[in-house]
C-alpha positions as CSV (number, residue, x, y, z in Angstrom):
1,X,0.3,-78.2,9.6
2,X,0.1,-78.1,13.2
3,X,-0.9,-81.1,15.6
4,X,-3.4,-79.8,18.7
5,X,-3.8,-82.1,21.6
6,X,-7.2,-82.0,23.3
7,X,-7.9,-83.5,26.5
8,X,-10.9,-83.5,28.3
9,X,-11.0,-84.2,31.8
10,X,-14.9,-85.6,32.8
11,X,-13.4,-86.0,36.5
12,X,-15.0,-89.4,36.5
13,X,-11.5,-90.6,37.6
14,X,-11.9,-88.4,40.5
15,X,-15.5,-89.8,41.4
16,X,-15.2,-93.0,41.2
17,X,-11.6,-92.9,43.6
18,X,-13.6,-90.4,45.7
19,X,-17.1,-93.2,45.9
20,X,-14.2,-95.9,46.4
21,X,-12.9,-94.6,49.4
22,X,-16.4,-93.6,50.8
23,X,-17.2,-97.3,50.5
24,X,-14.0,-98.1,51.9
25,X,-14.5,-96.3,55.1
26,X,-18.1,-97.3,55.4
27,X,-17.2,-100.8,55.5
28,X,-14.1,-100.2,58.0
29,X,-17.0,-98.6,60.1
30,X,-19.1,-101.5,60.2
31,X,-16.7,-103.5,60.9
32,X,-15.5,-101.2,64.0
33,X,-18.9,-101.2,65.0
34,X,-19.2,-105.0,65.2
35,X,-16.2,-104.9,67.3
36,X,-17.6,-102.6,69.7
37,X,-21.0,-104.9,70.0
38,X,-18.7,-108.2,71.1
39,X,-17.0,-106.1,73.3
40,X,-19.5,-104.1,74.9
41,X,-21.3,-107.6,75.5
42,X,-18.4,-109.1,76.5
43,X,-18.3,-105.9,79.3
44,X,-22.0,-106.4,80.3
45,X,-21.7,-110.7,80.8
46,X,-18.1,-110.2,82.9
47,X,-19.7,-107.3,84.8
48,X,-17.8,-104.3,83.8
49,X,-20.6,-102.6,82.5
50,X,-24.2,-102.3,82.2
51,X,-27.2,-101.3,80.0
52,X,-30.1,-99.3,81.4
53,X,-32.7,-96.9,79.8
54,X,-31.5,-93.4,81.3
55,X,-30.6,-92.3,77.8
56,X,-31.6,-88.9,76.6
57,X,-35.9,-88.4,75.3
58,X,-36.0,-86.9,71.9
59,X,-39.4,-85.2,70.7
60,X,-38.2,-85.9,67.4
61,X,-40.9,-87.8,65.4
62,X,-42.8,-89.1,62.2
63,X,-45.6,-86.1,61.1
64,X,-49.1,-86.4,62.4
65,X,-50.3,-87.3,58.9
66,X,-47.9,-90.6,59.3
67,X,-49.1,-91.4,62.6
68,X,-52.7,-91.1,62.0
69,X,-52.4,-93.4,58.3
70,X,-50.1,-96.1,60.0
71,X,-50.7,-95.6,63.9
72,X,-54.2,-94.2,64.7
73,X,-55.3,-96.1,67.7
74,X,-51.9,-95.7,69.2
75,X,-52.2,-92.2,67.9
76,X,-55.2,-92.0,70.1
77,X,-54.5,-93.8,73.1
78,X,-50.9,-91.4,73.4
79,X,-52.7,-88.1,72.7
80,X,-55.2,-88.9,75.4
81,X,-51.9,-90.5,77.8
82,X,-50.0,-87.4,77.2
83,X,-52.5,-84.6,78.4
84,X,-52.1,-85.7,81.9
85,X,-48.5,-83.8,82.8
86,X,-47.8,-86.9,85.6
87,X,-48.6,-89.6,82.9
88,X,-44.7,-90.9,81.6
89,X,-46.2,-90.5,78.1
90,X,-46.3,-86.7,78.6
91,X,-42.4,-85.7,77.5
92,X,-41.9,-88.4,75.9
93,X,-44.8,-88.6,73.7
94,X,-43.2,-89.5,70.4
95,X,-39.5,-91.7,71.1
96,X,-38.9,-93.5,75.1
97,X,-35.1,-92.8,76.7
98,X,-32.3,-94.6,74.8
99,X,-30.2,-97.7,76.4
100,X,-27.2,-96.3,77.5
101,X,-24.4,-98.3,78.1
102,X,-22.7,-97.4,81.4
103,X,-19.2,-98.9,82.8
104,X,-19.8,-100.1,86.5
């Protein structure tokens, strides 16, 4: 009689070290990112940097529907700011500049 050896590989092994690491680095990146916060503050109060609102305008934004469910006066009141092409509302209808943080 002969003996056969069977294995299966699921690759759970392989998932779980792959989610494992994934959680690894996503901690180590919040952690970086905390880092950067006290430092970048610690730039702004000593004066080696600064924050202003230069950043780039995105049109990106949530769908009309949204807006007019959650948002509609506001809805309103931009759609009427944004027709005149001096009013600041006009390009940047849906999302205002980003802070940028600038060294002096």
């Amino acid at each position: 009689m002969t003996t056969l050896d069977i294995t299966i590989d699921t690759g759970l092994d392989q998932k779980v070290d792959t989610l494992g690491r994934i959680a690894a680095v996503e901690v180590r990146i919040k952690d970086l990112q905390k880092q950067r916060d006290a430092l970048r503050t610690q730039a702004v109060t000593e004066g080696h940097a600064t924050w202003n609102n230069d950043g780039p305008l995105s049109n990106k934004a949530p769908s009309m529907e949204w807006w007019k469910e959650h948002r509609a006066k506001s809805f309103d009141r931009l759609c009427w700011a944004s027709q005149n092409n001096d009013h600041p509302d006009h390009k940047a209808f849906w999302k205002k500049p980003q802070k940028l943080f600038k060294p002096v």
